[in-house]
Residue frames relative to the residue before (quaternion, step in Angstrom):
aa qw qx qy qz dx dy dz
X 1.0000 0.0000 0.0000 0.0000 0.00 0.00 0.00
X 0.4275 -0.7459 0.4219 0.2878 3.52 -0.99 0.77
X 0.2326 -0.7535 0.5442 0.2864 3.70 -0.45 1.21
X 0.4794 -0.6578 0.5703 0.1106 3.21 -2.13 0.64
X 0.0179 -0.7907 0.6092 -0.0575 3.38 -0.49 1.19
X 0.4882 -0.6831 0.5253 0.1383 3.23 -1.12 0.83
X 0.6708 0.5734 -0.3017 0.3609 3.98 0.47 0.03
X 0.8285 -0.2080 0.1465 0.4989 3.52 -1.29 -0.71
X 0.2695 -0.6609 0.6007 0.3601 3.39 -1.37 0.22
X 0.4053 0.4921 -0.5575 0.5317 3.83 1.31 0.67
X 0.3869 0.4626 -0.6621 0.4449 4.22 0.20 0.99
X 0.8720 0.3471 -0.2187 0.2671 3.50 0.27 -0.87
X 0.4898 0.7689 -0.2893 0.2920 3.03 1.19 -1.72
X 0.2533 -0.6685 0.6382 0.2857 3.89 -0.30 0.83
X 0.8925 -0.1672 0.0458 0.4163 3.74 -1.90 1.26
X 0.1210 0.8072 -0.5504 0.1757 3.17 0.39 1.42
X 0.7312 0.4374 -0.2011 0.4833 3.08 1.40 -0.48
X 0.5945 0.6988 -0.2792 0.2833 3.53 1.05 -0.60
X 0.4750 0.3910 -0.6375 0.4637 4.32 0.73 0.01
X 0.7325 0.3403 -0.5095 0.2966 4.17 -0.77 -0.50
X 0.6997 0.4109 -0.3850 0.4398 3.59 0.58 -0.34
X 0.7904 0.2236 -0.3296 0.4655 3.86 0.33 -0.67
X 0.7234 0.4696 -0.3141 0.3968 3.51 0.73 -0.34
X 0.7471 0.4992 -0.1478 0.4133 3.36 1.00 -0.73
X 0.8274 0.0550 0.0172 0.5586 3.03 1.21 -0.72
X 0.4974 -0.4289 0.5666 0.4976 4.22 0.92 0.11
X 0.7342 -0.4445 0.4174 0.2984 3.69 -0.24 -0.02
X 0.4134 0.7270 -0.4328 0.3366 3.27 1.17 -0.21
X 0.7137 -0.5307 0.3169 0.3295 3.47 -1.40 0.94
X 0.6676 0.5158 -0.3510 0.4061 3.77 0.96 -0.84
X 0.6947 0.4998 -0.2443 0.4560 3.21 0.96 -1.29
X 0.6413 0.4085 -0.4150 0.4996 3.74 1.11 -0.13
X 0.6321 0.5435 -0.3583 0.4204 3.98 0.85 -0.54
X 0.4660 -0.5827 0.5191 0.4169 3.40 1.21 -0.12
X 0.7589 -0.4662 0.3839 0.2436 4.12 0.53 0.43
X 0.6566 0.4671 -0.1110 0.5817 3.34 1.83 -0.20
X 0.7720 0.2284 0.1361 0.5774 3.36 0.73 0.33
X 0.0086 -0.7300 0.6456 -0.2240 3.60 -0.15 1.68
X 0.6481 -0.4974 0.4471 0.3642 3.41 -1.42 0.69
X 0.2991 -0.7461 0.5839 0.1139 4.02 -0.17 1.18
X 0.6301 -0.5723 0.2620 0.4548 4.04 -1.17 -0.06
X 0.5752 0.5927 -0.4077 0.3894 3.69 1.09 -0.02
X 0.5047 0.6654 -0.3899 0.3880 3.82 1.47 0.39
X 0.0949 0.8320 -0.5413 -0.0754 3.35 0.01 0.94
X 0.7112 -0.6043 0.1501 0.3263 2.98 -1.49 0.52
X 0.2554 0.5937 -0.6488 0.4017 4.20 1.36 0.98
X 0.8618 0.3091 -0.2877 0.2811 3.61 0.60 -0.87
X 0.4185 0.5551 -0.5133 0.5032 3.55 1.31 0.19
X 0.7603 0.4049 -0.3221 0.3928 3.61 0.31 -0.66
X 0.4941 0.3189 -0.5036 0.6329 3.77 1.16 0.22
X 0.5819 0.4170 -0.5957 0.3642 3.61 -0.17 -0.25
X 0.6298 0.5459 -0.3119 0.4562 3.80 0.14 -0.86
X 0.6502 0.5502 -0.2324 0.4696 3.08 0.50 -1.18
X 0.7686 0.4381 -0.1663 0.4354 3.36 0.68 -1.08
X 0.6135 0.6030 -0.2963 0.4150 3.31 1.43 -0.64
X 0.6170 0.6173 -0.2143 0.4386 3.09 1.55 -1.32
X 0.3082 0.6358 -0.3430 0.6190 3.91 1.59 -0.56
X 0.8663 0.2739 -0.1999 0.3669 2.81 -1.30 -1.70
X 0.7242 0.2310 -0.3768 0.5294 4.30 0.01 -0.78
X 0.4169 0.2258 -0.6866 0.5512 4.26 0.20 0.48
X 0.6375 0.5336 -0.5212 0.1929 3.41 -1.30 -0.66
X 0.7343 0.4595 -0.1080 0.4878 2.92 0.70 -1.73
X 0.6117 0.5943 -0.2092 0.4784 3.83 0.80 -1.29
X 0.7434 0.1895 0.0182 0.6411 4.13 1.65 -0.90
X 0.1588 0.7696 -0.4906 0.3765 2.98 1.16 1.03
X 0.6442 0.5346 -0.3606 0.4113 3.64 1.10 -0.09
X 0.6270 0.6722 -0.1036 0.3800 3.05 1.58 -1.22
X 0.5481 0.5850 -0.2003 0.5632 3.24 2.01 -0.84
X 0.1300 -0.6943 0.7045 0.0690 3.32 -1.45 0.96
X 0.1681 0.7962 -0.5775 -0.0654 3.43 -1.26 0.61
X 0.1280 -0.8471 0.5131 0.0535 3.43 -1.19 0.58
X 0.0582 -0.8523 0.5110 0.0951 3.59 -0.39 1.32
X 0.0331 0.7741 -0.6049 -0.1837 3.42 -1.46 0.19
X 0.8027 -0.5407 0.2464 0.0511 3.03 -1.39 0.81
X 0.2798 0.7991 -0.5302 0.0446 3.68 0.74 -0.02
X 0.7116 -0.5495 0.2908 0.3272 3.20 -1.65 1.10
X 0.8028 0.0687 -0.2434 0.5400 3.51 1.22 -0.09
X 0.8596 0.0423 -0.1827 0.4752 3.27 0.51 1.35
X 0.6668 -0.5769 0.3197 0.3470 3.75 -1.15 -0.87
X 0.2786 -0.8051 0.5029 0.1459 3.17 -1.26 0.22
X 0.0744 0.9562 -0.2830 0.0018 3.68 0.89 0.57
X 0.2132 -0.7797 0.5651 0.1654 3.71 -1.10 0.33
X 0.1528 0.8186 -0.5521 0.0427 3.66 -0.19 0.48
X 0.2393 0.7157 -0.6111 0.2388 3.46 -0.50 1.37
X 0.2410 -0.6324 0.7271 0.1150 3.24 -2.18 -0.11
X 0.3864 -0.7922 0.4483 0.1487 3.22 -1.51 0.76
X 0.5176 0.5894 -0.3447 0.5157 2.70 1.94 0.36
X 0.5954 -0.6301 0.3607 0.3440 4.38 -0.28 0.89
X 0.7738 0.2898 -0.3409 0.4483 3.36 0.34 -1.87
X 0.5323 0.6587 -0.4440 0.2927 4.11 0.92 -0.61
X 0.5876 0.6667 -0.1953 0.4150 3.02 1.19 -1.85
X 0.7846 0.3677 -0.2546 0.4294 3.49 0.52 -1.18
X 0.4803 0.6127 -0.4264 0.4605 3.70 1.62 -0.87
X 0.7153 0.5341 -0.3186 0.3188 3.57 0.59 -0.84
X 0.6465 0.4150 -0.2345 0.5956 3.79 1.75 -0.51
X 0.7583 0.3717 -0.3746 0.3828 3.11 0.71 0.17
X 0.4202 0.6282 -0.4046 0.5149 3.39 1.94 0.11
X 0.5133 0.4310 -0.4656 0.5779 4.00 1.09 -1.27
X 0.8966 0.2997 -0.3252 0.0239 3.81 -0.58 -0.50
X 0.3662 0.7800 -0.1809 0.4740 2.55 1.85 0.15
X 0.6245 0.4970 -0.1861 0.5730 3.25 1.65 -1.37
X 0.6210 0.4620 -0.4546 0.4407 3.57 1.08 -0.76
X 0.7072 0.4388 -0.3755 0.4078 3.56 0.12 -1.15
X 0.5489 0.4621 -0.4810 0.5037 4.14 0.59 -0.14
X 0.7074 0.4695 -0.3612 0.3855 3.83 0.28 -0.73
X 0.5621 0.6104 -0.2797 0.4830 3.29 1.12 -1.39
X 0.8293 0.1740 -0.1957 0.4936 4.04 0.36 -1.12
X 0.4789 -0.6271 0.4576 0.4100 3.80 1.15 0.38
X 0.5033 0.5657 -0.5662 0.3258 3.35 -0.34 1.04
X 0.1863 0.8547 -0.4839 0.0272 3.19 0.18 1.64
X 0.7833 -0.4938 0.3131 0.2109 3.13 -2.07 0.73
X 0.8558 -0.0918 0.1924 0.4713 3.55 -1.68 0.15
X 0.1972 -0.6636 0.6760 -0.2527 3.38 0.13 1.94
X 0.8040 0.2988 -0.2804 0.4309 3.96 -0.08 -0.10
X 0.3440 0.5225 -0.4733 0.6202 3.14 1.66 0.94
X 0.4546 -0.8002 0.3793 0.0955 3.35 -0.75 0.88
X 0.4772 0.6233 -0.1057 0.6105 3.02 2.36 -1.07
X 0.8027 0.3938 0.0246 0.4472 3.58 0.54 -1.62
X 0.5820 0.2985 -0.4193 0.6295 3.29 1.77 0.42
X 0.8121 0.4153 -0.3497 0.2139 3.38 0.21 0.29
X 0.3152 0.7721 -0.2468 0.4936 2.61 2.32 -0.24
X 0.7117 0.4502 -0.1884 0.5054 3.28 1.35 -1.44
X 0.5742 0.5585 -0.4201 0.4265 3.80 0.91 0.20
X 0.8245 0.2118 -0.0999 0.5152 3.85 1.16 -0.36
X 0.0837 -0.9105 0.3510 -0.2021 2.74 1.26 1.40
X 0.7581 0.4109 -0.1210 0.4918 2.88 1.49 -1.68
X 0.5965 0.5000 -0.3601 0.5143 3.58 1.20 0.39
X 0.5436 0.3624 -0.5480 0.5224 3.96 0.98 0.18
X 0.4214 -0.6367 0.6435 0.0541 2.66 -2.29 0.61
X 0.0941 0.9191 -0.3812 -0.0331 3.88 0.16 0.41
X 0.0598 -0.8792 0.4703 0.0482 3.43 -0.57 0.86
X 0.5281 0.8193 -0.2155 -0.0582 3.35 -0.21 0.46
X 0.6196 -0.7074 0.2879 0.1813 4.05 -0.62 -0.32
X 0.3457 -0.6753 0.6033 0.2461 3.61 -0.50 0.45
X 0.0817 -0.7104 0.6989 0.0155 3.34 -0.94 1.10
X 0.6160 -0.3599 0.4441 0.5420 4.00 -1.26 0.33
X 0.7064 0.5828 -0.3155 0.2487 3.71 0.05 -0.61
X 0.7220 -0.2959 0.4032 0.4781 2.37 0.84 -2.07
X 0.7407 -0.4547 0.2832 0.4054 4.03 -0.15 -0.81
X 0.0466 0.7878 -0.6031 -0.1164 3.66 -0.07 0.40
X 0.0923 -0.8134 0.5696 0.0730 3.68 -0.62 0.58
X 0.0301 0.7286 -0.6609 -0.1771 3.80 -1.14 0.32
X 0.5423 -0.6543 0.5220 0.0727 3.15 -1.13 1.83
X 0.4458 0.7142 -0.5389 0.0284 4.38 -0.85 -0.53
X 0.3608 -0.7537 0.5491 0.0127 3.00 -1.51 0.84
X 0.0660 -0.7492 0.5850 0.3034 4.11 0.10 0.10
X 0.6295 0.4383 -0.3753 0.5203 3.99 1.07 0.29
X 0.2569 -0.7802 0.5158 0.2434 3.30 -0.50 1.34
X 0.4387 0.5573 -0.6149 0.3447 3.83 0.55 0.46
X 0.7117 0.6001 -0.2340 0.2805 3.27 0.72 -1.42
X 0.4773 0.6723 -0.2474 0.5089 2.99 1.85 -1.55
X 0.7409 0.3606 -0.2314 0.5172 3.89 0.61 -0.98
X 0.4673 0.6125 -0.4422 0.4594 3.37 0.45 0.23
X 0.7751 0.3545 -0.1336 0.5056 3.05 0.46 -1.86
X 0.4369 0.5478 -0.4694 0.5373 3.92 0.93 0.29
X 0.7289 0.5099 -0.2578 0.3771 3.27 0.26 -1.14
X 0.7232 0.4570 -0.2648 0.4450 3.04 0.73 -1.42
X 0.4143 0.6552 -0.3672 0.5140 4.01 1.20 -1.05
X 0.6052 0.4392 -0.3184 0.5827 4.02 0.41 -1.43
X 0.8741 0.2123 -0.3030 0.3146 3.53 -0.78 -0.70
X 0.5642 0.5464 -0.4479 0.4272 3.67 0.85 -0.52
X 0.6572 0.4360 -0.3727 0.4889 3.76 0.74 -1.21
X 0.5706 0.4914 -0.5069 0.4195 4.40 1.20 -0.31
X 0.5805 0.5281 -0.4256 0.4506 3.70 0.75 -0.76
X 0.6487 0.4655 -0.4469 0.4035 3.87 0.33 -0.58
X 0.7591 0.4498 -0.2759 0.3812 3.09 0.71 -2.01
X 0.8329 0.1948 -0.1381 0.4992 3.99 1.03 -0.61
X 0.5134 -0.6791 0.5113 0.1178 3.18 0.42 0.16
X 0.7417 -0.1737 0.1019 0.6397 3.93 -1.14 -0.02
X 0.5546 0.5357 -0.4883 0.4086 3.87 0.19 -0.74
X 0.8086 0.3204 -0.2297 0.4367 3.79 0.56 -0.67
X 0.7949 0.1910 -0.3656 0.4449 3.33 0.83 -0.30
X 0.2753 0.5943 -0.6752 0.3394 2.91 0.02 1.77
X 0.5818 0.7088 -0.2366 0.3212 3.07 1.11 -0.95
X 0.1435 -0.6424 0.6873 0.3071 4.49 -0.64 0.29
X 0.2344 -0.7516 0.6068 0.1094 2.69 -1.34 0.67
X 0.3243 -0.8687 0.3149 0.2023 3.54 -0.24 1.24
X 0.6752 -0.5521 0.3530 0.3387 3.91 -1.00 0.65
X 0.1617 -0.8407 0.4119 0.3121 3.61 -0.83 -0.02
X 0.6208 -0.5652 0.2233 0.4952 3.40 -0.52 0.76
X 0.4874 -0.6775 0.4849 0.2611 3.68 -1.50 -0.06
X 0.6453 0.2791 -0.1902 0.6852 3.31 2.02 -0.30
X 0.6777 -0.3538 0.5270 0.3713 3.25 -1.37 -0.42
X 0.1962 -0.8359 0.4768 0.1880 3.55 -0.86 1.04
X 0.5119 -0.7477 0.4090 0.1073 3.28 -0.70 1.51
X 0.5543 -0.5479 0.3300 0.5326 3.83 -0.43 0.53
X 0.9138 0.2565 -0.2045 0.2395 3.45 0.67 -1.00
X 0.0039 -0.9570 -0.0898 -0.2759 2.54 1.39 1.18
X 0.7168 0.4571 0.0686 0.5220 2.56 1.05 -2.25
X 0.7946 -0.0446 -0.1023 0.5967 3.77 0.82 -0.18
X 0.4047 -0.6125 0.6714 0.1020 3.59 -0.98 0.95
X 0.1530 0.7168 -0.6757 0.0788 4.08 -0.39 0.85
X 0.1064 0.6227 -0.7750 -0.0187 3.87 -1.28 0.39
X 0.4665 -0.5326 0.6913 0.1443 2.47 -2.64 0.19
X 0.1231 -0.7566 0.5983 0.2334 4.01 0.30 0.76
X 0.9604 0.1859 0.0289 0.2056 3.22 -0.02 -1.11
X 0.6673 0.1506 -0.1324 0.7173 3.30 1.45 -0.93
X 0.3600 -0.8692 0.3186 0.1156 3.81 0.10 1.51
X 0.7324 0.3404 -0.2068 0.5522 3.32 0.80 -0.85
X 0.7516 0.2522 -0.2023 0.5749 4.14 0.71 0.11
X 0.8167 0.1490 -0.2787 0.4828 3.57 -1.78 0.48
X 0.0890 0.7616 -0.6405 -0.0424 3.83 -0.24 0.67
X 0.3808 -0.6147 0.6713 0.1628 4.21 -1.16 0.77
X 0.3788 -0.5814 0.7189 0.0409 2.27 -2.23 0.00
X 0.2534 -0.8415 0.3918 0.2724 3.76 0.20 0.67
X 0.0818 0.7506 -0.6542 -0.0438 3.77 0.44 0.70
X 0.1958 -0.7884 0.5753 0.0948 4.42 -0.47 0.94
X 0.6322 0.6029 -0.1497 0.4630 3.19 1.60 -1.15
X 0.5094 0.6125 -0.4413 0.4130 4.06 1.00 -1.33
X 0.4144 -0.5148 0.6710 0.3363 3.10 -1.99 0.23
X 0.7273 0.2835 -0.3745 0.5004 3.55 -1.95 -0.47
X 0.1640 0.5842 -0.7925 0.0615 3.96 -0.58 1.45
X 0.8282 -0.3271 0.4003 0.2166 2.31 -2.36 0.16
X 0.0800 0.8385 -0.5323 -0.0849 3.87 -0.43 0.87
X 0.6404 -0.3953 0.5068 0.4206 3.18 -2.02 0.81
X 0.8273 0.3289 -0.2978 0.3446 2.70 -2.06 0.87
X 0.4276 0.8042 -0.3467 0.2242 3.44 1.39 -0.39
X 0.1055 0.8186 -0.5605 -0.0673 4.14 -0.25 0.26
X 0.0038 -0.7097 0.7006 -0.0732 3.72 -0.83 0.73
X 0.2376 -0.6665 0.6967 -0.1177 3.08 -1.56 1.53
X 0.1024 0.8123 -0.5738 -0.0189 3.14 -0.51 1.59
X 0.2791 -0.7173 0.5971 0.2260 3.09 -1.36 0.59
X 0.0856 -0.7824 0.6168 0.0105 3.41 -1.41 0.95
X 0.0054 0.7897 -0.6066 0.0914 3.31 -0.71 1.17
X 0.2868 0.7406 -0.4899 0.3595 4.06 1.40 0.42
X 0.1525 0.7241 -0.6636 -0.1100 3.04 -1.07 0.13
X 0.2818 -0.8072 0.5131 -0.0765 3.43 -1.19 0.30
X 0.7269 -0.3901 0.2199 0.5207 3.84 -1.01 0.33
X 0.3862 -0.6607 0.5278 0.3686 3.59 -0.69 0.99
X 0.7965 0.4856 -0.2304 0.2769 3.60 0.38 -0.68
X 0.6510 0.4214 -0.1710 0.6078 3.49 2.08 0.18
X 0.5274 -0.6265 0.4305 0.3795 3.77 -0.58 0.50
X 0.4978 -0.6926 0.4463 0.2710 3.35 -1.30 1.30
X 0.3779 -0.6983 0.5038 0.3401 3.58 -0.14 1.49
X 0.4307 0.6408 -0.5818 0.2556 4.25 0.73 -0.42
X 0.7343 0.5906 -0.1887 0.2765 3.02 1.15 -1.58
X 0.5537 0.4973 -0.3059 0.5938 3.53 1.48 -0.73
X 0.6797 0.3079 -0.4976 0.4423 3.82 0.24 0.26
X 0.5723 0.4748 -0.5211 0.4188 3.79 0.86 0.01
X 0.6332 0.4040 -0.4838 0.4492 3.53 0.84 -0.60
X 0.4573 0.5268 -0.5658 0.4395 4.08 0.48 -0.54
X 0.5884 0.6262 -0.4166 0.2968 3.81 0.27 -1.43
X 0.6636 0.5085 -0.1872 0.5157 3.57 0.52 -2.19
X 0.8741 0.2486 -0.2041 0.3639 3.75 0.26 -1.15
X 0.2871 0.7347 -0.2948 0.5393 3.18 1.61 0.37
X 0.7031 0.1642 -0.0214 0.6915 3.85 0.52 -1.12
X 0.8617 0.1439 -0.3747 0.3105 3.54 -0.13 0.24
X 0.7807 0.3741 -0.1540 0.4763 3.44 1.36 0.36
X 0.6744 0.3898 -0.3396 0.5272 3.74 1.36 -0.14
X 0.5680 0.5531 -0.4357 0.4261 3.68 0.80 -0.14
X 0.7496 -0.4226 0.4026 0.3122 3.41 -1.85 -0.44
X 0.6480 0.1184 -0.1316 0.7408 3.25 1.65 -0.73
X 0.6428 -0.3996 0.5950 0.2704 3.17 -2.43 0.11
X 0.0891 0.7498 -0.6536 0.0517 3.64 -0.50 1.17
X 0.0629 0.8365 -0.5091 -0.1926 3.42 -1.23 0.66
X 0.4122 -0.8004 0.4065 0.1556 2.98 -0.38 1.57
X 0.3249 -0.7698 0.4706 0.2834 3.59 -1.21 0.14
X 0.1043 -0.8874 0.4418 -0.0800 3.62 -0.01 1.15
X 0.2348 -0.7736 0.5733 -0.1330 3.41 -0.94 1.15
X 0.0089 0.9092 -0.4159 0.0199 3.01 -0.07 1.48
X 0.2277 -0.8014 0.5414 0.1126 4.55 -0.28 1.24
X 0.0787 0.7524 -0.6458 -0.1031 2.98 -0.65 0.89
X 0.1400 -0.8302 0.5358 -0.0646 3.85 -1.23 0.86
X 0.8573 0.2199 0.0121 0.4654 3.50 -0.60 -0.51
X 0.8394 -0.2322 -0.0201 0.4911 3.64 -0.26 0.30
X 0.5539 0.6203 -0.3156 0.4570 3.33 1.81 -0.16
X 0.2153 0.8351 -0.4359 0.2576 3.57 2.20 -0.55
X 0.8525 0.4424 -0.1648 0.2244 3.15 -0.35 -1.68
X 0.5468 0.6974 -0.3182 0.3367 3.46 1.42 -1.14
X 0.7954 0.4506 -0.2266 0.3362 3.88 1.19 0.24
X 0.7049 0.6035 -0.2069 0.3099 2.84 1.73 0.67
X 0.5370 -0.7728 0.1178 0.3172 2.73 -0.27 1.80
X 0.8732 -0.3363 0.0350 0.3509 3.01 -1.89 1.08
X 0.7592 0.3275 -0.3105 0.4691 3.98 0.80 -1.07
X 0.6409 0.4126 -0.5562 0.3312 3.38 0.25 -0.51
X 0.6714 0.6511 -0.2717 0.2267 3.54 0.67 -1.20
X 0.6826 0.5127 -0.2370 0.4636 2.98 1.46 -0.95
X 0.6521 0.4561 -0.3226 0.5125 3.79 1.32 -0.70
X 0.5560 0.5893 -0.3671 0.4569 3.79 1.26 -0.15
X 0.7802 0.1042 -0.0342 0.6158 3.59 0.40 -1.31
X 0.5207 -0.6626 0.4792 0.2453 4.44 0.56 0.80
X 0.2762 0.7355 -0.4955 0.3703 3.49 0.98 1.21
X 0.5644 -0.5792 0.5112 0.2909 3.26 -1.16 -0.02
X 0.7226 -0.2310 -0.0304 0.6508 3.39 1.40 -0.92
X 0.4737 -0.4927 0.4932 0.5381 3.77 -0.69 -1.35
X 0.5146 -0.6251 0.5628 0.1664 3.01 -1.02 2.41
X 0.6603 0.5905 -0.3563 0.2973 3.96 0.34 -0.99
X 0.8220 0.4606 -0.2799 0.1838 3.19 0.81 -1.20
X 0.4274 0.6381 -0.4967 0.4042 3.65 1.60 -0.16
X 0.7043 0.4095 -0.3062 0.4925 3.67 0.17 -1.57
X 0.6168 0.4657 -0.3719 0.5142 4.68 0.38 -0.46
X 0.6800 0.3434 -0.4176 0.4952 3.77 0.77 -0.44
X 0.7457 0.3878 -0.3275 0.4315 3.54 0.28 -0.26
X 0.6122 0.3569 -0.3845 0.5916 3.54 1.03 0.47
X 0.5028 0.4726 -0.4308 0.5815 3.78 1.37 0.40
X 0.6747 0.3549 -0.3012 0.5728 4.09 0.75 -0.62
X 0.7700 0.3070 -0.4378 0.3482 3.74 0.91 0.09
X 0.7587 -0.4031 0.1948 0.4732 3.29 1.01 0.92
X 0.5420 0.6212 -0.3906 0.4097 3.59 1.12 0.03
X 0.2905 -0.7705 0.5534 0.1253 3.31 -0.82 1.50
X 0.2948 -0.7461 0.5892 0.0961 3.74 -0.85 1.23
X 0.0613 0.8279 -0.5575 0.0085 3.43 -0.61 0.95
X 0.2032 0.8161 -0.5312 -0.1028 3.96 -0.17 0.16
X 0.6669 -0.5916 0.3377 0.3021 3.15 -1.66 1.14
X 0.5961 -0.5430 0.5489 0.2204 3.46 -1.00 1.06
X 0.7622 0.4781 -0.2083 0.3835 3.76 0.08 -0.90
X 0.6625 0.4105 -0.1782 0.6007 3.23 1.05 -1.34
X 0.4762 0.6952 -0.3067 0.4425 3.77 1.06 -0.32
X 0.8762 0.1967 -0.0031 0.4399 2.98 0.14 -1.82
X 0.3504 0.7117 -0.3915 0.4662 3.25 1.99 -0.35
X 0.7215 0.4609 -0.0278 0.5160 3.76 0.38 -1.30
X 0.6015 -0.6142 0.3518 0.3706 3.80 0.89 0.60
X 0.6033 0.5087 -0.4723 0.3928 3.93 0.74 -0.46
X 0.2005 -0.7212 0.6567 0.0917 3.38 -2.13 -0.40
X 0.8788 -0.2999 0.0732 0.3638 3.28 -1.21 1.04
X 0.7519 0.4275 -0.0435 0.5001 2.86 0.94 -2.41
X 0.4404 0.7718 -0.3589 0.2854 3.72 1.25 -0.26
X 0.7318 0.5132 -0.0809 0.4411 3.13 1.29 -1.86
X 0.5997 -0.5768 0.4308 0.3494 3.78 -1.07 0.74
X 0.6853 -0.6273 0.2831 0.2380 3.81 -1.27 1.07
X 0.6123 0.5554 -0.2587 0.4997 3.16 1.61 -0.33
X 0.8044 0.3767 -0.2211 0.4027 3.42 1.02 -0.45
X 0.3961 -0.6789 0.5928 0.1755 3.70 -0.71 1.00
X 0.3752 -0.6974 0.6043 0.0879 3.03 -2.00 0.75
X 0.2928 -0.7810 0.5464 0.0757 3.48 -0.88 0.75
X 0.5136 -0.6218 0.4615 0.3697 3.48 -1.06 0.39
X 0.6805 -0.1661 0.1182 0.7038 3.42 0.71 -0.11
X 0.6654 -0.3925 0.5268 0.3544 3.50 -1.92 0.64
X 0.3676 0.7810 -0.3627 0.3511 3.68 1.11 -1.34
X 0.7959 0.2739 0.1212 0.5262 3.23 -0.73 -2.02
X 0.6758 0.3962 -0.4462 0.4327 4.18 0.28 -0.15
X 0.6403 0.5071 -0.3116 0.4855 3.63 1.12 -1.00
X 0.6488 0.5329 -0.3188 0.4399 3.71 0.87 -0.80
X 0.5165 0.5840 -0.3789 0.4986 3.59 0.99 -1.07
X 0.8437 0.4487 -0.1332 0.2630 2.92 0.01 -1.86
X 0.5620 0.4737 -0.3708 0.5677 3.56 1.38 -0.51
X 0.6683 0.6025 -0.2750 0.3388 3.69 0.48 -1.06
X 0.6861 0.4384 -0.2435 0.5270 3.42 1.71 -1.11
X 0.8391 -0.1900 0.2599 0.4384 3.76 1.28 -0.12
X 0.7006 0.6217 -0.1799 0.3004 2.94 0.77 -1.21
X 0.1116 -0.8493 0.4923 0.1548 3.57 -0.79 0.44
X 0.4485 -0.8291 0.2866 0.1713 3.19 -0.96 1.70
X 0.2118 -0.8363 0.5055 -0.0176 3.35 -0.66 0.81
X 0.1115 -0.8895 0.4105 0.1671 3.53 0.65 1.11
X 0.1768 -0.6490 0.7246 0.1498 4.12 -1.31 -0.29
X 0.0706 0.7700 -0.6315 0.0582 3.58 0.89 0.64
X 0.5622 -0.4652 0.5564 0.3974 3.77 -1.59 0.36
């Protein structure tokens, strides 16, 4: 008879847990925690050696992943699954992998967290039902959810465990991505704003990504692009991404201090509206809307004197917001020297 257990459906789930440890790390503890979570000082060494122990599991599995048969059906609120092998010492790798997974759920210690699928799975734990069995083979497992989000989850998850059989390491390399809780609407599919500099550099809110945006943050770019006199230097729409980048796609509001060189064919992109226009037979200077609003967000405009005056222009040439430098040279050097970190727009 099939016993009923109340817990994860990561007890059963053949090498659900196994791309962050063998692929990510050699087995090492990070690469099995999913990157969240190293062995802390209360780990003694019974539980490094089940870690190991476990690793050693999870890369046979994966390594005889050919050898492994599985078979999943569907039920309206979840799965129904067969995972086995006709080979014994596999067969048995597979029951001792289901128990292993129980005794990690049981003391909270959960798995490949940089799996997008398999961290969230692990948030609604307390809403899967699991039943299952040792078969001569191996493990048969029914999977159910009374929440049909969850229910989709556990579909998903069914999909990628049966990829780890069918491919081995080749899949767990792979994130596997969440499904939605509603129906995705046309407009939908990507969420873009402007925090800060509105009409240039739209984001993406990612709240969740590692490497955020930090306080205190200073970036020195250098621009030397140039581009259609008669269209905005597109260099200029990734500095505004920059600004709305750190204060609008992370988890927190960060404002960063930024310093912007312009030089070499990028020289010209600051002069104001008449000179520019009698220089390059515009109407005005495409540059200077999208440069004033990265001058009101705190971005300091500096261009190189030399490359300036090199190129027929002068001081008084350049728009009121933007300072001159003795050379790009000596501004980039300052500026690295004061902190800053250089960030180039090379041509």
């Amino acid at each position: 008879m099939l016993m009923r257990q109340l817990t994860s459906v990561f007890l059963i789930i053949l090498m659900c847990s196994t791309a962050s440890s063998v692929l990510a790390q050699g087995g090492k503890g990070r690469g099995f925690r999913g990157g969240r979570g190293v062995q802390g000082p209360d780990h003694g060494r019974g539980q490094g050696q089940a870690h190991a122990r476990d690793h050693e599991v999870f890369r046979f599995l994966l390594t005889n992943h050919m050898k492994i048969k599985r078979t999943v059906k569907e039920l309206p609120n979840g799965v129904d699954t067969l995972t086995e092998s006709d080979d014994p010492q596999i067969a048995a790798k597979i029951q001792e992998h289901v128990g292993r997974m129980k005794s990690r759920v049981v003391k909270n210690e959960p798995i490949r967290l940089r799996d997008p699928l398999f961290a969230e799975l692990f948030k609604h734990t307390d809403k899967i039902k699991m039943e299952y069995q040792k078969t001569e083979k191996g493990v048969r497992v029914i999977e159910t959810s009374e929440a049909p989000y969850v229910a989709k989850l556990i579909k998903a998850h069914a999909k990628a465990v049966s990829g780890f059989v069918k491919h081995g390491f080749r899949e767990a390399m792979k994130n596997h991505s969440v499904p939605r809780q509603n129906k995705l609407s046309k407009n939908d599919q990507v969420q873009y704003h402007n925090p800060v500099i509105k009409d240039y550099g739209k984001v993406i809110k990612l709240p969740d990504a590692v490497q955020q945006p930090r306080k205190g943050s200073k970036l020195c770019v250098d621009l030397t692009r140039g581009g259609d006199a008669g269209q905005l230097n597109p260099a200029l729409e990734k500095v505004a991404r920059y600004v709305n980048i750190y204060q609008g796609a992370g988890k927190m509001s960060v404002k960063p201090q930024i310093a912007l060189v312009l030089h070499g064919d990028a020289t010209l992109a600051v002069l104001n509206d008449d000179v520019y226009a009698k220089r390059f037979g515009t109407e005005s200077n495409p540059n200077l809307k999208c440069l004033h609003e990265l001058h009101e967000a705190g971005v300091e405009i500096y261009v190189c004197g030399q490359s300036l005056i090199g190129k027929g222009g002068k001081q008084e040439d350049l728009v009121v917001f933007s300072q001159m430098a003795v050379s790009a040279l000596t501004a980039i050097v300052n500026l690295q020297a004061d902190g800053y970190g250089y960030v180039p727009l090379l041509k």
